[in-house]
VOBAVEX-655040 format. One record per residue (C-alpha): residue in three letters; y negated, x negated, z negated. Coordinates in Angstrom, 2 decimals. Layout:
<node kolmi="ALA" v="Y" u="X" w="Z"/>
...
***
This chain:
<node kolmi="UNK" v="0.00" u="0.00" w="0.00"/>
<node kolmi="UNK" v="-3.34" u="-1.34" w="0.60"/>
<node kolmi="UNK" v="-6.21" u="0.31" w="-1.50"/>
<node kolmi="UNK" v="-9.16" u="1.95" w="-0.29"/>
<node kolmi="UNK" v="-11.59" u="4.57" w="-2.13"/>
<node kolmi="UNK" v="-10.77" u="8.07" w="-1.41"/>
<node kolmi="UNK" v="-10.46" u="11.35" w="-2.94"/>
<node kolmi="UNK" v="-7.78" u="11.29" w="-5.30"/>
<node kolmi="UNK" v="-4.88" u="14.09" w="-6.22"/>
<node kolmi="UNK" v="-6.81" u="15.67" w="-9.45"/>
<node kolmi="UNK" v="-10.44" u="15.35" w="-8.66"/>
<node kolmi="UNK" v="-11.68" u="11.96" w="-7.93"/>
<node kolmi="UNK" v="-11.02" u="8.92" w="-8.08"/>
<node kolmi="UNK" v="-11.99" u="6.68" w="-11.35"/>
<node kolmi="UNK" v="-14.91" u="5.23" w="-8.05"/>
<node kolmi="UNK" v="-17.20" u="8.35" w="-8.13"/>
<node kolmi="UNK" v="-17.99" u="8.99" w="-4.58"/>
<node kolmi="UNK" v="-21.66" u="10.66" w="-3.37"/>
<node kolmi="UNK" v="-20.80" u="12.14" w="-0.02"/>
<node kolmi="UNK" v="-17.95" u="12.92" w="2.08"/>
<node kolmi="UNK" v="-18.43" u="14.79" w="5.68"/>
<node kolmi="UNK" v="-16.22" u="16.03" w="7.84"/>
<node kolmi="UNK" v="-16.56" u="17.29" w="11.50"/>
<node kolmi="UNK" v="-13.57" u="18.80" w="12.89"/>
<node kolmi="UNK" v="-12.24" u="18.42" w="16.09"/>
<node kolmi="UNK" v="-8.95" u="18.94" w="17.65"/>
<node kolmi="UNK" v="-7.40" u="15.53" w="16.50"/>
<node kolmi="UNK" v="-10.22" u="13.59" w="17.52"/>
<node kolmi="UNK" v="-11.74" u="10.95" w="14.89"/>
<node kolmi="UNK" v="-14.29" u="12.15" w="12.47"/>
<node kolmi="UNK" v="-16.66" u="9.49" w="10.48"/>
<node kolmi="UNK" v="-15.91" u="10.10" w="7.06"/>
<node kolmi="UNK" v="-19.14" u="8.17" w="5.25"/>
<node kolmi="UNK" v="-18.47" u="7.61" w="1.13"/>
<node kolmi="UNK" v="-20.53" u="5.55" w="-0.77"/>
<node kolmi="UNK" v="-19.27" u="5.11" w="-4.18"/>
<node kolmi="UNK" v="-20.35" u="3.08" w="-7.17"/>
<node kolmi="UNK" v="-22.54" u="1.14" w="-5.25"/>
<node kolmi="UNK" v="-19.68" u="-0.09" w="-2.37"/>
<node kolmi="UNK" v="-20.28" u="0.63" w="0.81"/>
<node kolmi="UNK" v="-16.86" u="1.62" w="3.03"/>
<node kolmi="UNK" v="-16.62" u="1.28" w="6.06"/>
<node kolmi="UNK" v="-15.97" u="4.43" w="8.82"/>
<node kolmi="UNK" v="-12.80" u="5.77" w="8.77"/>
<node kolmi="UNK" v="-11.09" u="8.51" w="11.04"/>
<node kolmi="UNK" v="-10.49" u="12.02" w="9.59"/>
<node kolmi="UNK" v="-7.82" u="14.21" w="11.40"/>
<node kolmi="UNK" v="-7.40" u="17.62" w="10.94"/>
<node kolmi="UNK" v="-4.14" u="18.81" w="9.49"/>
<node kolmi="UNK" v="-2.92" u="21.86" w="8.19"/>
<node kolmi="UNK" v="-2.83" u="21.75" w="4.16"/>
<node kolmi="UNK" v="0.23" u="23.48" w="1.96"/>
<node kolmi="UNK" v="0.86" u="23.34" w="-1.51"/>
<node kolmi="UNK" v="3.61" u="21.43" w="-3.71"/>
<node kolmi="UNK" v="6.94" u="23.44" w="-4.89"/>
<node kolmi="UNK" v="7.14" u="20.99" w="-7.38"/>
<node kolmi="UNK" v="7.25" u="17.34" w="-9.05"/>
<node kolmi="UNK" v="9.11" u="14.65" w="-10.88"/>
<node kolmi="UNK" v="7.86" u="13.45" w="-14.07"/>
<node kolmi="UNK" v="5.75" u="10.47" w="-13.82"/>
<node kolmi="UNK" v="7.29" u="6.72" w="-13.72"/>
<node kolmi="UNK" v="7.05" u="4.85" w="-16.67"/>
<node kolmi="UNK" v="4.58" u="2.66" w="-15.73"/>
<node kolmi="UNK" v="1.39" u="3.92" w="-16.46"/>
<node kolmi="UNK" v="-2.04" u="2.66" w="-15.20"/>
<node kolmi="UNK" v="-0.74" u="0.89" w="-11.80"/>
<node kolmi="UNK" v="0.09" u="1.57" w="-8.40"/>
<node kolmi="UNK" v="3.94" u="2.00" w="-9.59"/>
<node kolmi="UNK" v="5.85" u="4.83" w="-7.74"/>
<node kolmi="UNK" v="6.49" u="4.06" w="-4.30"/>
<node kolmi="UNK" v="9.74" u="5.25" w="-2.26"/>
<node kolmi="UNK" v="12.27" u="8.32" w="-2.71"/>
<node kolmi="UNK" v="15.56" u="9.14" w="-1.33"/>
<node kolmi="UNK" v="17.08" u="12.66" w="-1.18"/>
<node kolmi="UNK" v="21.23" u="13.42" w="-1.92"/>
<node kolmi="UNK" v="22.06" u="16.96" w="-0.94"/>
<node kolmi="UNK" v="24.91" u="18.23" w="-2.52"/>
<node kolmi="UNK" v="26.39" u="20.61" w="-0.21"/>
<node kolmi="UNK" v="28.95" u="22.57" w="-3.07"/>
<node kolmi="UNK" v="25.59" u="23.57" w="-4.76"/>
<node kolmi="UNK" v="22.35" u="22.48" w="-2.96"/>
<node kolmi="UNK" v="19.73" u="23.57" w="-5.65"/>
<node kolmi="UNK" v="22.00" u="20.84" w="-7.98"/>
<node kolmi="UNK" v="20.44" u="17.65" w="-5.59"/>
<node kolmi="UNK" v="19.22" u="14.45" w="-6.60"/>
<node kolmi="UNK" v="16.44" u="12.59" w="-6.16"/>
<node kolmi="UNK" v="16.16" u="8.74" w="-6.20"/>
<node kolmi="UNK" v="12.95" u="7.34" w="-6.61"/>
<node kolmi="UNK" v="11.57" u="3.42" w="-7.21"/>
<node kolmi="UNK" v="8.68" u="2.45" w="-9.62"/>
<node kolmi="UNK" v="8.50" u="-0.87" w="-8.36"/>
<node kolmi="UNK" v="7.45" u="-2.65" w="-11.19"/>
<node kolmi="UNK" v="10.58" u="-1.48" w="-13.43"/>
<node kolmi="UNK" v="13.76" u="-0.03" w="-11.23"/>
<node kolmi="UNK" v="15.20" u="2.96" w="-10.58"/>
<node kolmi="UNK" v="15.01" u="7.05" w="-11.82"/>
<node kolmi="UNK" v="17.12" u="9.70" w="-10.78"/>
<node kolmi="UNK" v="15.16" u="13.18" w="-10.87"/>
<node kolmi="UNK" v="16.72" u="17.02" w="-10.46"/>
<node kolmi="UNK" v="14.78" u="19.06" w="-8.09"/>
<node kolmi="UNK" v="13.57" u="20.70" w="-11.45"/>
<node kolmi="UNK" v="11.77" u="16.88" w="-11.62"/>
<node kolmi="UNK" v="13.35" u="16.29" w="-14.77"/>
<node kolmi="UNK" v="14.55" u="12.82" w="-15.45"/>
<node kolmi="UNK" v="18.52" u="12.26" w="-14.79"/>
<node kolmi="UNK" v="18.89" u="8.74" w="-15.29"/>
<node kolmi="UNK" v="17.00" u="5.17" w="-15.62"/>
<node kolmi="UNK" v="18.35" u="2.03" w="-14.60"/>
<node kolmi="UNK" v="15.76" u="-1.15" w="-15.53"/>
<node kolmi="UNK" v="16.41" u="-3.32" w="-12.40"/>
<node kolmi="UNK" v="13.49" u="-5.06" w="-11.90"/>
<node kolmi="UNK" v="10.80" u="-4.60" w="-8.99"/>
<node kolmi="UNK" v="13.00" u="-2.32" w="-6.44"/>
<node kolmi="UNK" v="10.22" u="-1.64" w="-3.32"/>
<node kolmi="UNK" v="12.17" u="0.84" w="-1.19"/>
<node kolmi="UNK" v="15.33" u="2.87" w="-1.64"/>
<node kolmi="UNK" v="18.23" u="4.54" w="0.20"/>
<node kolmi="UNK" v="21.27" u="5.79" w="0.11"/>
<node kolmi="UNK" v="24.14" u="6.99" w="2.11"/>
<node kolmi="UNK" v="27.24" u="8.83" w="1.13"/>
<node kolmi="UNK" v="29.62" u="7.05" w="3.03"/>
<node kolmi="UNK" v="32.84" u="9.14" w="2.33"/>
<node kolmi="UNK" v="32.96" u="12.46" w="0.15"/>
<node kolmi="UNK" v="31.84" u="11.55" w="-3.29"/>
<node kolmi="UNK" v="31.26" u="8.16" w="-3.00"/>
<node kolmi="UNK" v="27.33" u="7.77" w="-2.68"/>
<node kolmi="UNK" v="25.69" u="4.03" w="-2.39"/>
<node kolmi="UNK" v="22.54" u="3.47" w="-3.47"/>
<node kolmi="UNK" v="20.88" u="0.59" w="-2.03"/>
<node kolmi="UNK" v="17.20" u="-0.74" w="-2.57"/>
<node kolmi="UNK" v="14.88" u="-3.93" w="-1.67"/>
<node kolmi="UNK" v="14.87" u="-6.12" w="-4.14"/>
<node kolmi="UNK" v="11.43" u="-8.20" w="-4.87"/>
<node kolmi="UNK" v="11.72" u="-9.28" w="-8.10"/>
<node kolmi="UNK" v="12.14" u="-13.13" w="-6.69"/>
<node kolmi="UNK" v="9.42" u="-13.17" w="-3.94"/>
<node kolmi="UNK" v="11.06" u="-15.77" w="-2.67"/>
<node kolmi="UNK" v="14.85" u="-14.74" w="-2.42"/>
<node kolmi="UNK" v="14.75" u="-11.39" w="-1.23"/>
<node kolmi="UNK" v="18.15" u="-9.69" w="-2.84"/>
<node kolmi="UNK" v="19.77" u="-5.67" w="-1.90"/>
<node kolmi="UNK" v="20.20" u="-3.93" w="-5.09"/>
<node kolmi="UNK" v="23.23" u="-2.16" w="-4.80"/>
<node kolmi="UNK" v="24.33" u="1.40" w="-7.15"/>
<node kolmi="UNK" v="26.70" u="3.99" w="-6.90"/>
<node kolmi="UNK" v="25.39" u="7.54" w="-7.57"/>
<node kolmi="UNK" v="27.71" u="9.63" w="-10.44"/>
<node kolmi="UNK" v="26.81" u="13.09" w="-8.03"/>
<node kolmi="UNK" v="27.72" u="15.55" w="-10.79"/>
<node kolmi="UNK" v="26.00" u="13.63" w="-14.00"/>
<node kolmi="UNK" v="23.10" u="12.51" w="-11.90"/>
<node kolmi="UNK" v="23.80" u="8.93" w="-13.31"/>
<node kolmi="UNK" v="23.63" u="5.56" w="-11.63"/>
<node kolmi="UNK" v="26.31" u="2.19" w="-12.22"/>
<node kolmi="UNK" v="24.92" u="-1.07" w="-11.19"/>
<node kolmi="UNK" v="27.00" u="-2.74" w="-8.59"/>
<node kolmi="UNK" v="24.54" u="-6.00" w="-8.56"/>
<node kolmi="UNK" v="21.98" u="-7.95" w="-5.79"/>
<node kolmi="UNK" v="22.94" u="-9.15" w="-2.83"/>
<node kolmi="UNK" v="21.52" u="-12.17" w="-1.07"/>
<node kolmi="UNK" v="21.52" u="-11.87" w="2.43"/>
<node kolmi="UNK" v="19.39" u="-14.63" w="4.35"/>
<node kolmi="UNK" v="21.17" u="-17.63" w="5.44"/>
<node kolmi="UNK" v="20.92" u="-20.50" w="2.78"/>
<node kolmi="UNK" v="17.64" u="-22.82" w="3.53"/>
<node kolmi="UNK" v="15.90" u="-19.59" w="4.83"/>
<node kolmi="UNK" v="12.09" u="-20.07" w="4.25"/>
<node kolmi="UNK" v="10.24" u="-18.13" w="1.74"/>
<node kolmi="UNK" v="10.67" u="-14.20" w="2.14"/>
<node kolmi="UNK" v="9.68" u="-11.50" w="-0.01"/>
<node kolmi="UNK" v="11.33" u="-8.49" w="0.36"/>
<node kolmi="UNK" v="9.34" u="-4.95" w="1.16"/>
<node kolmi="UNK" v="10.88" u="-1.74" w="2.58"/>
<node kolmi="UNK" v="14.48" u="-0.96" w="3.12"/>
<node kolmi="UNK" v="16.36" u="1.55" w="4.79"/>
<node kolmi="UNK" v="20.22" u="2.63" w="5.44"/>
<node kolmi="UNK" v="21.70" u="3.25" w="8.81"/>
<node kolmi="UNK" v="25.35" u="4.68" w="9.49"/>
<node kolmi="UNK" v="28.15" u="2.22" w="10.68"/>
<node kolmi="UNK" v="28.13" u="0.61" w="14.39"/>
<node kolmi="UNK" v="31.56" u="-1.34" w="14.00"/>
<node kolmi="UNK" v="35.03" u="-0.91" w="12.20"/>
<node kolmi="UNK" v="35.53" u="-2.17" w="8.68"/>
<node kolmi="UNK" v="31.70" u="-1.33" w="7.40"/>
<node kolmi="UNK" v="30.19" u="1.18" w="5.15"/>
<node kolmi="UNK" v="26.65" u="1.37" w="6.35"/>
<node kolmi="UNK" v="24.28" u="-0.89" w="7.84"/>
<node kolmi="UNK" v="21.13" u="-2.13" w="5.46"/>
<node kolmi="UNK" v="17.88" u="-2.75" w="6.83"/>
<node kolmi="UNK" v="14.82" u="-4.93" w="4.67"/>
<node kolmi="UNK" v="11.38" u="-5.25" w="5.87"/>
<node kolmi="UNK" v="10.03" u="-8.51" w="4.91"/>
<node kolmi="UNK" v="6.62" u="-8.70" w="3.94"/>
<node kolmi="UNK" v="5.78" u="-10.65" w="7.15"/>
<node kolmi="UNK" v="7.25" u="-8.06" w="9.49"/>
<node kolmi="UNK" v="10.59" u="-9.16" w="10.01"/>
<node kolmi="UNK" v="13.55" u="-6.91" w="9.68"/>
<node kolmi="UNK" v="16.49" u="-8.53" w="8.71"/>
<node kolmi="UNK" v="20.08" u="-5.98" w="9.36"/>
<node kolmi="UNK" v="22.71" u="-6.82" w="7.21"/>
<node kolmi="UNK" v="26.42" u="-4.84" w="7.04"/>
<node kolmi="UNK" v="27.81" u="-3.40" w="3.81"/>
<node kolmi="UNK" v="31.16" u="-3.82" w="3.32"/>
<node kolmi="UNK" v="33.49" u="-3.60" w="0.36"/>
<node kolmi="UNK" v="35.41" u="-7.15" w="0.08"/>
<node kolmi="UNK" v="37.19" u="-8.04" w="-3.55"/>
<node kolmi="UNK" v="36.51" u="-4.96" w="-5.02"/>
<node kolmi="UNK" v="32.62" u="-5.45" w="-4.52"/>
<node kolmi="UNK" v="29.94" u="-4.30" w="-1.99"/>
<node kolmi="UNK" v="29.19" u="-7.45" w="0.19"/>
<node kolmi="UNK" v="25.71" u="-8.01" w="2.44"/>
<node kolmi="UNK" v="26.68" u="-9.87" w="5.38"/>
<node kolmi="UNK" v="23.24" u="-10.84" w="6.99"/>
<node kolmi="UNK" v="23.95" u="-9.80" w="11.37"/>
<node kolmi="UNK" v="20.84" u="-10.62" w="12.79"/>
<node kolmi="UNK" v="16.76" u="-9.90" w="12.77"/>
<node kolmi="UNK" v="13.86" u="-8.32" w="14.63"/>
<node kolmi="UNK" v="10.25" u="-9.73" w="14.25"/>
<node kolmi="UNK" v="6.35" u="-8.09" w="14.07"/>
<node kolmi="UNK" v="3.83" u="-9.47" w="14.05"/>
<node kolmi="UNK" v="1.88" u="-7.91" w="10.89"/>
<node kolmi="UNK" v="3.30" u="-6.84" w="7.56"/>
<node kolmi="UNK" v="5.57" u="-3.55" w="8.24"/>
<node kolmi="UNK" v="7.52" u="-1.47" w="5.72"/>
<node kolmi="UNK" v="8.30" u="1.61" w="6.29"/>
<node kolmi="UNK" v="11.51" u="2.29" w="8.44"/>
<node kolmi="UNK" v="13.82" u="4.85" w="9.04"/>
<node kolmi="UNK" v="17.80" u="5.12" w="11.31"/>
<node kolmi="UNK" v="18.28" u="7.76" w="13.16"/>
<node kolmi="UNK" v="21.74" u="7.51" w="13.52"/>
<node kolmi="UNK" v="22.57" u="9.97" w="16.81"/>
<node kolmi="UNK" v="20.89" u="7.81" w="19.45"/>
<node kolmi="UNK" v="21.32" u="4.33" w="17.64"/>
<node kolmi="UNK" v="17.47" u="3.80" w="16.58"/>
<node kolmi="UNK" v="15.58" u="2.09" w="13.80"/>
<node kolmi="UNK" v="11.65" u="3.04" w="13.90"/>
<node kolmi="UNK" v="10.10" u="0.84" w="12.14"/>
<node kolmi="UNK" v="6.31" u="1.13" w="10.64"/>
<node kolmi="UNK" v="3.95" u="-1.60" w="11.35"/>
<node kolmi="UNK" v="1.04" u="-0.96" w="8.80"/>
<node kolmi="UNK" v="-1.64" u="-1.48" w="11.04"/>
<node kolmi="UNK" v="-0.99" u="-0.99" w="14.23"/>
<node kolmi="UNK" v="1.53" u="2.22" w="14.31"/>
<node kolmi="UNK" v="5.42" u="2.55" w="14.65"/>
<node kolmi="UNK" v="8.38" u="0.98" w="16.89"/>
<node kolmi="UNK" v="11.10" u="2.00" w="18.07"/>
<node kolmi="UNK" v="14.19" u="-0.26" w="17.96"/>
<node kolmi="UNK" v="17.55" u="-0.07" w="20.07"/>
<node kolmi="UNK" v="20.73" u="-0.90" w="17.01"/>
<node kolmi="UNK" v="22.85" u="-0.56" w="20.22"/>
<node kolmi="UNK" v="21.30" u="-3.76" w="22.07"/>
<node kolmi="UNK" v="22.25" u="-7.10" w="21.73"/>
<node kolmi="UNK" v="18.66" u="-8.20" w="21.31"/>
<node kolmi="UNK" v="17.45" u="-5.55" w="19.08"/>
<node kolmi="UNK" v="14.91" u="-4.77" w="21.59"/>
<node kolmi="UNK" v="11.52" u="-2.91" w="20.05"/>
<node kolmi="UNK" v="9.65" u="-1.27" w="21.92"/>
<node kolmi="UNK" v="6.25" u="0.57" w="21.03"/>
<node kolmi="UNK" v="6.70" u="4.58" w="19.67"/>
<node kolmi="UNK" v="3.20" u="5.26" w="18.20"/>
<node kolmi="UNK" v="-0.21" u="4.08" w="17.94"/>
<node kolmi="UNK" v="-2.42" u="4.12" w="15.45"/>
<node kolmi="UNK" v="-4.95" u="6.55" w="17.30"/>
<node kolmi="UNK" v="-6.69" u="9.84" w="17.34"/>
<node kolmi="UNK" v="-4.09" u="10.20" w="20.31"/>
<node kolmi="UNK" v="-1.48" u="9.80" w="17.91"/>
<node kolmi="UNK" v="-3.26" u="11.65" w="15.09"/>
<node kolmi="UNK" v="-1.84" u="8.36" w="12.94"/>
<node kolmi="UNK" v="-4.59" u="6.13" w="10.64"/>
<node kolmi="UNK" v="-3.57" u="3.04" w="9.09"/>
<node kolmi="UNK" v="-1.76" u="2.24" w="7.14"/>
<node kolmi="UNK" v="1.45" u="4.07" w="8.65"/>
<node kolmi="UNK" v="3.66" u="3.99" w="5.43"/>
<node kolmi="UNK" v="6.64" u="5.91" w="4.74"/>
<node kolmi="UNK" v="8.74" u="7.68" w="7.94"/>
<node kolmi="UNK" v="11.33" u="10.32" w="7.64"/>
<node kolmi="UNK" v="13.56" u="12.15" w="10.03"/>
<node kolmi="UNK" v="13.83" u="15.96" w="10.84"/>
<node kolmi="UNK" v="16.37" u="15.98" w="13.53"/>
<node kolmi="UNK" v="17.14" u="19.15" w="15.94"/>
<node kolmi="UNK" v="19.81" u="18.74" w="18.03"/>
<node kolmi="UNK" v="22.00" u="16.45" w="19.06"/>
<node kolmi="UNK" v="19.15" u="14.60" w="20.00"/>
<node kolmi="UNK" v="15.62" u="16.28" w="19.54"/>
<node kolmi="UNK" v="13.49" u="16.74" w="16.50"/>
<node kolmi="UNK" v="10.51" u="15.12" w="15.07"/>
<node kolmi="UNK" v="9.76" u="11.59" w="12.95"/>
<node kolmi="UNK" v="7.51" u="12.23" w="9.95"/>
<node kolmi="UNK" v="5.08" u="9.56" w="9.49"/>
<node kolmi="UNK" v="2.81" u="8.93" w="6.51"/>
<node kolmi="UNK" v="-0.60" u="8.30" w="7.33"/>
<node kolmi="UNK" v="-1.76" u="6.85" w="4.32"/>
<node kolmi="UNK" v="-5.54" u="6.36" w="6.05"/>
<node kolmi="UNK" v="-6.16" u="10.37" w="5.86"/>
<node kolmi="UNK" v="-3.13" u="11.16" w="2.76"/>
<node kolmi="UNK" v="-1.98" u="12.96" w="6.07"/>
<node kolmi="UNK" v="1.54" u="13.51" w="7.25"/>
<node kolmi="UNK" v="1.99" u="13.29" w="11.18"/>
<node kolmi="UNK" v="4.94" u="15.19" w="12.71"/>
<node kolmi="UNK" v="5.49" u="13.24" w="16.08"/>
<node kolmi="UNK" v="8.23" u="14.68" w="18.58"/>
<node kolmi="UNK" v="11.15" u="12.14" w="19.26"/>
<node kolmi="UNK" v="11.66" u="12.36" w="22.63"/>
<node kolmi="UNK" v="7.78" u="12.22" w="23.87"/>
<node kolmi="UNK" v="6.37" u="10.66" w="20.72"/>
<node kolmi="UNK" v="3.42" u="12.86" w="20.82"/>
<node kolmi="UNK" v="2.09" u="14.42" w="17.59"/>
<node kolmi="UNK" v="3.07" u="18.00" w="16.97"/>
<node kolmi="UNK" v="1.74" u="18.93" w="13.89"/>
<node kolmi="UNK" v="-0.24" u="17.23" w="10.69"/>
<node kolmi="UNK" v="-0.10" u="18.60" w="7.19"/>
<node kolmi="UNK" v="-1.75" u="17.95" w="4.14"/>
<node kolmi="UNK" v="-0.45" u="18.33" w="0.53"/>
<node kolmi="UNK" v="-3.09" u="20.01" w="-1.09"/>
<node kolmi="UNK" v="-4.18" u="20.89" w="-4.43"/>
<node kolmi="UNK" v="-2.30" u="23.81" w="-6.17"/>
<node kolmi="UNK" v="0.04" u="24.02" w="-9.42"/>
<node kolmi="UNK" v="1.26" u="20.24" w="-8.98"/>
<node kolmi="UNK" v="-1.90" u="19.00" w="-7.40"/>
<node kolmi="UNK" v="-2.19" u="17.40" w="-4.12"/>
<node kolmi="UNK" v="-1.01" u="13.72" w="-2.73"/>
<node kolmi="UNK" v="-3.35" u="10.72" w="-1.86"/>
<node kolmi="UNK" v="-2.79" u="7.10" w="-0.69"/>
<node kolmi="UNK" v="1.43" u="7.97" w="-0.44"/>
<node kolmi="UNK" v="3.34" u="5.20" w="0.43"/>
<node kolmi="UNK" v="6.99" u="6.30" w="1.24"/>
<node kolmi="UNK" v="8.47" u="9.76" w="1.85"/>
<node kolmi="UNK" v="12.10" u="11.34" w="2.16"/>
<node kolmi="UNK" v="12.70" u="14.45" w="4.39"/>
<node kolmi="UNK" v="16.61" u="16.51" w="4.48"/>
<node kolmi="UNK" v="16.91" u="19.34" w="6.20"/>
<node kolmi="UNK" v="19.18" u="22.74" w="5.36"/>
<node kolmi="UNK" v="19.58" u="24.82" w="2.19"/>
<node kolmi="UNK" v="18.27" u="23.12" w="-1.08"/>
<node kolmi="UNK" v="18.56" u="26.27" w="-3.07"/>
<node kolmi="UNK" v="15.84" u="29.26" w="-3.32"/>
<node kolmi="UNK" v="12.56" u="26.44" w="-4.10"/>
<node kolmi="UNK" v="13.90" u="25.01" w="-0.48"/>
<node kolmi="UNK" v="15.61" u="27.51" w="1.90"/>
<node kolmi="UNK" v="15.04" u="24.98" w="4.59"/>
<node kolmi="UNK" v="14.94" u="21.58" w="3.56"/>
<node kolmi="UNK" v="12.99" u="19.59" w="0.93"/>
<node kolmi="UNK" v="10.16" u="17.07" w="1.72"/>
<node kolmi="UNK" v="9.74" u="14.28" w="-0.99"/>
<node kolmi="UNK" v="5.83" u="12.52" w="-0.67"/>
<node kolmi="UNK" v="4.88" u="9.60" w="-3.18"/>
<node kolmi="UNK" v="1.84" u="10.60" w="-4.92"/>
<node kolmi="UNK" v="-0.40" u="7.44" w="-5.31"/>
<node kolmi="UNK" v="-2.87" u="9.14" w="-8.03"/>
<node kolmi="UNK" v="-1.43" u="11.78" w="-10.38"/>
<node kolmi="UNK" v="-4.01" u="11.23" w="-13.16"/>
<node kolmi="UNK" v="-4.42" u="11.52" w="-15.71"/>
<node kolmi="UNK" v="-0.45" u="10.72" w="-15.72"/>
<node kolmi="UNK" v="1.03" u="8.08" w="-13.70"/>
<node kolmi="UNK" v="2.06" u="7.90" w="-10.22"/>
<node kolmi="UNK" v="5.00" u="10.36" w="-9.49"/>
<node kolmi="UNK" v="6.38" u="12.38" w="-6.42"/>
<node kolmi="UNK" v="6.11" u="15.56" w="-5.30"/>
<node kolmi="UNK" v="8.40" u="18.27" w="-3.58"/>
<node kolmi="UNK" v="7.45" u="20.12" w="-0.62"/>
<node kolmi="UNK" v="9.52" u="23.14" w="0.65"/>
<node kolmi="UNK" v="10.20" u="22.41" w="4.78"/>
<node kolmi="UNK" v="9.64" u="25.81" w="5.25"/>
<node kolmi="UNK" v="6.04" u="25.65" w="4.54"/>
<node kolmi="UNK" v="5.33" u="22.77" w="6.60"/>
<node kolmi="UNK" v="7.16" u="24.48" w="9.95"/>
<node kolmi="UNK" v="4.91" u="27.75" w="8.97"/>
<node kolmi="UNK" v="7.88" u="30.05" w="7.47"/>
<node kolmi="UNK" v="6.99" u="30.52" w="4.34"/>
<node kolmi="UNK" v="3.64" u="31.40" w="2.69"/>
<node kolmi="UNK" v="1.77" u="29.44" w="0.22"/>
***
């Protein structure tokens, strides 16, 4: 996350700012002008987007005070749906498991875990896997396995993955992808803080969940969000700055190629942060980006990469989101709260309480369901 001044979740932020205007205009930029305590920003775009309200929330991290929360990951569980878990990172401590009630399940201290995932990779047997930073110079995979009907976590250990001698790498977001060869449980993808992606293999040697490191793909700025969409083969990618790739798992190379812009074409601001899928199809649907520059959310159609819709979480009950960082989408029946699916933001300013995350049902994002 990089920190500018903005409107926060509750009221303002702890910067009082003097003005704030807004022109609208059919996702074309808009000069928002905010002078605050004396600091002069500079121009930044403004999108429209359409705004709905929280279902819910989890209780806030523990630690209080500091940009803390950062990345959730969503288990359905498909004998009872309104009985799912939520995994989320405060990424100065380790890991909580939340209900969809946002009560606490479980705790695990494991250090500074960036980004999580996790992948149920045969009935009942859920991995948990996470970027590990706590040695910004040996970036590690903190592995779990997730207890589905206590809501409880077992460490399973770090895994280096690099080669040895690697240079210095720190280790930022992480996502899982489904097999692509016999013998593996799931592929495991890290964002290093210099924009390479390094894919490793799981696979369960010795009684143990091994990282085998298979190869890398390179930006050129820092990146971290990233997402598999595991129908057509493809890793998107998020590079902060400059908007979102798309990368071919089936190719040799790993070749990237460019998805989205940051642009009012686009309807994406920088930072791009957290992605999420909402597939349709055997090969349709949308990629939900987090444009952290408006605390937007940009629906962008997979096939033509053009934006389809933007929403806003806005104030209500659970107050809205600002400055999120990562976000978790999964579609289908989550219980009467979330008919169709539940959306999962990182809120980066809950105050007076600390950072948390907040539940969104689908259904009022796609316009079924009333505020």
């Amino acid at each position: 996350m990089k920190h500018f001044v903005r409107g926060a979740s509750r009221g303002l932020s702890s910067i009082t700012c003097s003005a704030l205007h807004k022109v609208p205009g059919a996702l074309l930029p808009v000069l928002a002008l905010t002078a605050c305590a004396g600091v002069q920003t500079p121009p930044r775009p403004f999108y429209p987007a359409h705004d709905v309200m929280a279902s819910g929330e989890t209780a806030p991290v523990g630690t209080a005070a500091a940009d803390a929360a950062d990345d959730p990951a969503i288990w359905r569980n498909a004998g009872n749906p309104a009985a799912s878990l939520i995994v989320g990172t405060d990424k100065k401590a380790g890991l909580y498991v939340y209900g969809l009630d946002g009560k606490v399940r479980d705790f695990v201290a494991a250090g500074a875990l960036n980004n999580v995932d996790l992948r149920e990779v045969r009935p009942g047997v859920i991995v948990v896997a996470a970027s590990d930073r706590s040695d910004r110079a040996e970036p590690r995979i903190a592995l779990f396995a997730l207890d589905g009907a206590t809501g409880k976590l077992t460490t399973l250990g770090a895994q280096t993955f690099l080669p040895q001698g690697h240079a210095p790498a720190e280790a930022y977001g992480f996502c899982m992808g489904g097999a692509l060869a016999d013998g593996e449980m799931a592929r495991a993808y890290v964002v290093l803080k210099d924009g390479t992606v390094a894919e490793s293999r799981l696979v369960a040697r010795e009684g143990a969940i091994k990282a085998e490191h298979l190869r890398n793909v390179k930006f050129a700025t820092q990146s971290e969000g990233c997402v598999v969409d595991d129908r057509s083969g493809t890793l998107y990618v998020a590079e902060e700055d400059i908007g979102i790739w798309r990368v071919d798992l089936r190719s040799a190379s790993l070749a990237a190629t460019v998805f989205a812009k940051v642009s009012a074409g686009q309807g994406l601001v920088d930072d791009v942060e957290g992605l999420a899928l909402a597939p349709e199809g055997a090969t349709g649907g949308w990629l939900v980006a987090s444009s952290q520059g408006d605390n937007a959310y940009v629906l962008l159609d997979l096939a033509t990469a053009q934006p389809t819709k933007r929403f806003r979480i806005a104030a209500g009950q659970y107050g809205a989101t600002s400055d999120t960082d990562g976000i978790e989408l999964a579609l289908g029946d989550f219980g009467p709260s979330y008919p169709m699916g539940l959306f999962v933001a990182q809120d980066g300013n809950n105050a007076p309480a600390a950072q948390n995350f907040k539940l969104v049902d689908w259904s009022r994002v796609m316009g079924k369901a009333a505020n």
